[in-house]
N, C-alpha and C positions, 0 to 999 in steps of 0.2 A: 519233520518235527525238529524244535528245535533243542537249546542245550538239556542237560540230563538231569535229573531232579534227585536233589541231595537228600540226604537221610531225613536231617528234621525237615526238609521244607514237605515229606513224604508223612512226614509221624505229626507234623501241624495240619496237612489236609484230613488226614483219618481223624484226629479228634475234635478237627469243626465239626466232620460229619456226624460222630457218634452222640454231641452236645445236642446237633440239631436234631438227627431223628430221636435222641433217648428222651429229652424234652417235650418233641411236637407229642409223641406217641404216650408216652409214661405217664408227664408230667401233665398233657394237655388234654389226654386221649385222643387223638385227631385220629383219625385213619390214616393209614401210612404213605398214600399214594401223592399227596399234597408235601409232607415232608421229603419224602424220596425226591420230589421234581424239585424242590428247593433247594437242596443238595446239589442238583446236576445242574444247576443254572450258574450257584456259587462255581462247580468246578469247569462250566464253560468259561466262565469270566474270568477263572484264573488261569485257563490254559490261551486264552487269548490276551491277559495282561502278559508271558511269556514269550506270546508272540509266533504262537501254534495258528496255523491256517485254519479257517473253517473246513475243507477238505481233511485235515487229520483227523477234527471232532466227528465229523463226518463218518467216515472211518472207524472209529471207535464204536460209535454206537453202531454202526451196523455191524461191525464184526461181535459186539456182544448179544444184538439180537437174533442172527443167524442163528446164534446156538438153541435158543430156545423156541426157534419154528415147530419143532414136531412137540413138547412139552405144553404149548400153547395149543394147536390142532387137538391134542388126547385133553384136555380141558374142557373146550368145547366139547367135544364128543362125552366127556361124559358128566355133562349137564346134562346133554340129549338124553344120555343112559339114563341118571335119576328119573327125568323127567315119564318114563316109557315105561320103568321097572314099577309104578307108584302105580301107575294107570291099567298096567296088565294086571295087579294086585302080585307083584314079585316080591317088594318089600311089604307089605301087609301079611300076607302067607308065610314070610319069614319073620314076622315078628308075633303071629298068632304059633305057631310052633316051638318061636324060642321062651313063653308062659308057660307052654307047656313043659319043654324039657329044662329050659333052667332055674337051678334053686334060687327062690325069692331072698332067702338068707345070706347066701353068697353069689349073688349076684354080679357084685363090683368085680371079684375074681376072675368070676364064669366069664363075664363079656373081655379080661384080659386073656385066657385061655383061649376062649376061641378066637379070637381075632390073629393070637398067636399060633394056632397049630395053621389054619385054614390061610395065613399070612405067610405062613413057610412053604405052601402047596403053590400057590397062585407067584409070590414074589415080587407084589405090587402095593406098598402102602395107600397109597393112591385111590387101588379098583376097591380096598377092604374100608378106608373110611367110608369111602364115596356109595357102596351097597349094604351090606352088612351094620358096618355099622354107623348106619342111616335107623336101620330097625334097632339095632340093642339102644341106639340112644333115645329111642320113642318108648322105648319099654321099662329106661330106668325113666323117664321123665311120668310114666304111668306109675310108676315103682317110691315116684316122688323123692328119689337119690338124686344127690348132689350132680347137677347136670354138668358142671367142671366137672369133676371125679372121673363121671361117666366117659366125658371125651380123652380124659385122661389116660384112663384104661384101655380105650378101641385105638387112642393113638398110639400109645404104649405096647399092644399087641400087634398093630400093624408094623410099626418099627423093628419088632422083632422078628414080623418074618420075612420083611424087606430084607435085612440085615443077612440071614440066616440063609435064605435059599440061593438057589444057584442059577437062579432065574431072576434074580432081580439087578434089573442094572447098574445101580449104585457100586452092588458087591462088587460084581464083574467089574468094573471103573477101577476099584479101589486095588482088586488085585494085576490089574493090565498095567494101572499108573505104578507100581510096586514092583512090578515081573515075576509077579509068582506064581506059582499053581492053584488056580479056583478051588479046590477041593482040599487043599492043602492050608489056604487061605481060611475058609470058612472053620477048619480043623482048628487052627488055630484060635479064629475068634471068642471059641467059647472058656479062653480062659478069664476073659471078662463077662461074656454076653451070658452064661452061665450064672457067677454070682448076682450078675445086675437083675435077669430075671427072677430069682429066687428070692431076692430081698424086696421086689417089687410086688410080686404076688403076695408074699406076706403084709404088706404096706395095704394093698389092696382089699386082704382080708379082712386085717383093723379095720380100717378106714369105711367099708363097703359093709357091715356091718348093720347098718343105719337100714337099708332094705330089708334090715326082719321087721322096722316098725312102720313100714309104709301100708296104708292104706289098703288092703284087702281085694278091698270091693271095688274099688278101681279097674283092677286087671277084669274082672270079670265083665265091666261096664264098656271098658275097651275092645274085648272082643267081639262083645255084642256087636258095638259098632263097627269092626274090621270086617265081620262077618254079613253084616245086612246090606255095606256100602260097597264094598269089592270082591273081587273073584279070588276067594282062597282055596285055595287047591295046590295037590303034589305038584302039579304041571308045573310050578311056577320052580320047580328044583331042573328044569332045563336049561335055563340060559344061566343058572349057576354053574351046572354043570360044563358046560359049554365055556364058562370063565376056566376050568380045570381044565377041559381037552385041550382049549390053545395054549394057555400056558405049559401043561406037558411037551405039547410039540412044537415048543417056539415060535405060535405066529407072534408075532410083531402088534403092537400094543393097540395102533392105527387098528388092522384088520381086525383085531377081536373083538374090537367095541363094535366096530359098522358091524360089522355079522350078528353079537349081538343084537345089538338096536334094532337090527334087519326082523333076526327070529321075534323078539320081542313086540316088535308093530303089530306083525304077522299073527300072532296069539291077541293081543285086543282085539282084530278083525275077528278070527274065531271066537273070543268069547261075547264080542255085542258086534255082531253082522250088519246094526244097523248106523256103526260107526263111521260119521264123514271123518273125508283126508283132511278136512281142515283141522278137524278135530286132533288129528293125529300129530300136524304140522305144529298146531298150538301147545302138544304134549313137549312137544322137541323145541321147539322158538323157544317157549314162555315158560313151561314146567306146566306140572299137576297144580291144579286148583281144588283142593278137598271142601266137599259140600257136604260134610255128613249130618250138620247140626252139632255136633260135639265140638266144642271150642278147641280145646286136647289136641285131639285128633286131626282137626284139621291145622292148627298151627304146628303139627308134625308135618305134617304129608302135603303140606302146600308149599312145596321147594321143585328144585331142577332147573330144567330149561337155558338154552344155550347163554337168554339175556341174563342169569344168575349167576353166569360163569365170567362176564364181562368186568367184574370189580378186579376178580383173579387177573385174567388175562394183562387189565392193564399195568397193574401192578408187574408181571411178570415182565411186560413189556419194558417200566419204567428202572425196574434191577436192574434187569438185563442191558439197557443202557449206560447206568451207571457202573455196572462193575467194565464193561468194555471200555469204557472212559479210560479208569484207572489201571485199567492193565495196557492201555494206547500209551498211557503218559507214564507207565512203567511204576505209577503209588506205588502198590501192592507189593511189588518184586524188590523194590529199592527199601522199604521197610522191613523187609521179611531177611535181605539178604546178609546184615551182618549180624544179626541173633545168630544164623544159619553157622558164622563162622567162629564162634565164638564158643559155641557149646562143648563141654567137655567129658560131660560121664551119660551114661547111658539113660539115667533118673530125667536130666536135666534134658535131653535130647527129645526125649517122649513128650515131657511138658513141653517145650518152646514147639513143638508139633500140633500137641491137644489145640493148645491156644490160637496156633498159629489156622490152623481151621475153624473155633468157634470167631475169630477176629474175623474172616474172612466170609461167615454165615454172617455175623450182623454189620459187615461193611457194605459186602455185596448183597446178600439177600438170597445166592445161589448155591444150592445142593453142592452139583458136580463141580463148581470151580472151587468150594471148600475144599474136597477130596482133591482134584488135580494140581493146585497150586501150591499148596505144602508139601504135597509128595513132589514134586519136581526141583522143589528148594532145601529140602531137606532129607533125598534116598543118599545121596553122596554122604552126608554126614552119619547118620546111620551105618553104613558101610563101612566109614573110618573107625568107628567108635566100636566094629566087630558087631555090630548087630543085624540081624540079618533081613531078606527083605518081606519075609512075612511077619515081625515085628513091625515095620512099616506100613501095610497096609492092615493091621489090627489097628491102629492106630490112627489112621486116618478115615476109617470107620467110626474108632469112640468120640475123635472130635469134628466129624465133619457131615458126614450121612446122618445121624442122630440127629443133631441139633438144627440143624434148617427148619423144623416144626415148632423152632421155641421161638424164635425170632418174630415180631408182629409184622414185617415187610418182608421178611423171608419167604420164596415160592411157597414151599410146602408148607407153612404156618398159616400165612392168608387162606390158599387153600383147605385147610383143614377149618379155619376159623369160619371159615364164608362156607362151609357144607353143613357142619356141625348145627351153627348158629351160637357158637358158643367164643369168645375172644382169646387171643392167643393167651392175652396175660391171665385170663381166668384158668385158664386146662393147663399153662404153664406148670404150676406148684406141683401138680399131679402127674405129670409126667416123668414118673419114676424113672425108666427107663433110660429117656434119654439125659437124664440129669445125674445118673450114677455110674454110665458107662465110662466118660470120661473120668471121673473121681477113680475109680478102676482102674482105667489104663495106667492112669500117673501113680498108686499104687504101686501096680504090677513094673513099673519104670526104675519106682527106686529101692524096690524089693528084691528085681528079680526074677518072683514069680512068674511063672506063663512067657519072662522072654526071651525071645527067641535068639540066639546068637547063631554068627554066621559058624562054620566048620573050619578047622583052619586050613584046607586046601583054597577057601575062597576069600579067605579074610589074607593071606600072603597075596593073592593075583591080585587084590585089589589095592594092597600094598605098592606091589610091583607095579599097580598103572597111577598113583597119585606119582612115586618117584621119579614115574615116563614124564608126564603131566609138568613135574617142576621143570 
């Protein structure tokens, strides 16, 4: 590679980028995946005006797609999953249950609660949009509630038990990139993830409201049809269950879908024996095709399938390339690095963090390099400034894990937009959650509140090694 890339020439490629996708996307509505590759062309052309080898571009892009190999494999898989859970009647029987036990009045709430308790159990935003709430959003859409609101609140709930459990990998990232203690970590978090929840449910309870004047007789018309066209039964509370037992036991994300998928084929053979494998193949390829007669209903339950997960994939593909790009040609790190040096009080440090991961969710598009790249550029500064490392990784949680589902090319936003069927910028506003955690943190930065400083046996050694250092 050749010579090193100077600040603005670092801070002029970020805001071509930000003009071209906030334009194509905002401004034009395009789908993101067109914009993203026009991006990567501009910054191949400018790494080869430079005078960079095709072997470094090279390079780049695979080293940023490498990361997101198993992220792209659990996508697939669980299209496969929609696709098998709709056809065993898993989601159907989860959504003929959830009339019954949730209040039509507070509904908006109910679908944040549980998304959130049942999100803290499991550890996966991911498994909770993609099953669960697949059914609460067919129920407010019966419910005739604002279908943003609705994805608002299931992503809102998801996010918070992403965040929350000690099974979800984000966390765990957020406190290995910090060096803190998991348990300690999460302890920590809730001096924001606390207020953000509580103002958010209340937001939800205004706002959700609107489902005491929905239509009635609706829900009852829907059951009918959930009931005469699929198999609704307890039975279908096994390979939920079964989502809890691996996640207790830490299998790994891969194994519990296939094992899933596996029990769940296995259950549409017992419940119609005279099920051909094509039939089964086509559940998983293509998705559920709903034939009930009920327009409703079936434009619910006619999603999955692995080709529904292909818009996601490529997009993941095409981040994934460009954020590799810019961390080859060192963007990112040479933008980020004299904010890094510069900051002086602890208010100020929190912010240039917050930011420095939402920058990094809408440049690159990716979760985990939001979390790892501001913590690697700014634990030292942290440290100097007496703060300590679990203020750190609070903190790159509010601005980094969060917001990847606000972003319209963002992994987890396309994903959520492409399962939901709902558009990033539409369930954006409603996404309480992840829109006040940050506002919180910074907050909690120039208050005080909830942060955390180091103790002064570890704030002197860290003394003692920048003075090694000079």
């Amino acid at each position: 590679m050749e010579n090193k890339v100077s600040f603005k020439e670092a801070i002029s490629i970020l805001l071509v980028m930000l003009v071209v996708l906030g334009f194509a996307v905002i401004k034009f509505g395009l789908s993101p995946q067109t914009p993203v590759l026009v991006v990567i062309g501009l910054l191949v052309l400018w790494a080869k005006v430079r005078g960079n080898s095709w072997d470094d571009i090279h390079s780049g892009i695979i080293d940023g797609v490498k990361n997101g190999i198993v992220p792209i494999f659990i996508f697939i898989l669980i299209g496969a999953l929609i696709g098998t859970w709709i056809a065993a009647g898993i989601i159907p029987s989860m959504m003929v249950a959830g009339f019954h036990m949730i209040s039509v009045k507070w509904f908006v709430p109910s679908v944040f609660l549980v998304c959130a308790i049942i999100g803290t159990s499991i550890g996966s935003a991911f498994t909770i949009v993609s099953t669960l709430g697949i059914a609460l959003f067919g129920m407010g859409a019966t419910l005739g509630v604002n279908p943003a609101l609705v994805a608002g609140a299931i992503i809102s709930g998801a996010i918070f038990g992403d965040k929350t459990s000690p099974l979800s990998d984000s966390t765990n990232l957020a406190s290995a990139i910090a060096e803190d203690d998991l348990f300690a970590h999460i302890k920590n978090l809730m001096w924001t993830t606390i207020p953000a929840f509580l103002i958010s449910l209340v937001l939800y309870a205004i706002l959700g409201n609107s489902g005491s004047n929905a239509d009635l007789s609706n829900i009852d018309k829907t059951l009918t049809v959930l009931n005469s066209n699929f198999v609704v039964s307890w039975w279908a509370i096994l390979p939920i269950a079964l989502l809890f037992i691996c996640a207790i036991t830490k299998v790994p994300a891969i194994a519990t879908l296939i094992l899933n998928i596996t029990v769940t084929v296995g259950m549409i053979f017992i419940q119609k024996p005279s099920t051909q494998i094509k039939d089964v193949a086509g559940f998983i390829e293509n998705g559920f095709v709903s034939k009930t007669g009920n327009s409703a209903v079936d434009a619910l339950l006619t999603r999955g399938g692995i080709t529904s997960m292909m818009g996601t994939v490529s997009l993941i593909f095409l981040t994934l390339s460009l954020g590799g790009l810019l961390m080859k040609f060192d963007v990112i790190q040479t933008a980020m690095a004299p904010l890094a040096a510069r900051l002086k009080t602890p208010g100020s440090v929190v912010t240039a963090t917050i930011l420095s991961g939402i920058g990094v969710n809408i440049f690159v598009g990716e979760q985990y390099l939001s979390v790892i790249l501001p913590g690697k550029a700014f634990k030292s500064t942290f440290n100097k400034r007496g703060l300590d490392n679990l203020a750190l990784s609070r903190v790159l949680e509010d601005g980094g894990t969060v917001i990847n589902y606000l972003i319209p090319w963002g992994v987890a936003g396309a994903f959520a937009a492409n399962t939901l069927g709902v558009s990033t910028l539409a369930f954006l506003p409603f996404c309480f959650f992840s829109l006040l955690s940050p506002v919180l943190s910074i907050i909690s930065g120039f208050t005080g509140i909830g942060l955390r400083r180091m103790d002064s046996s570890k704030k002197t050694a860290s003394d003692k090694e920048d003075t090694v250092t000079a």
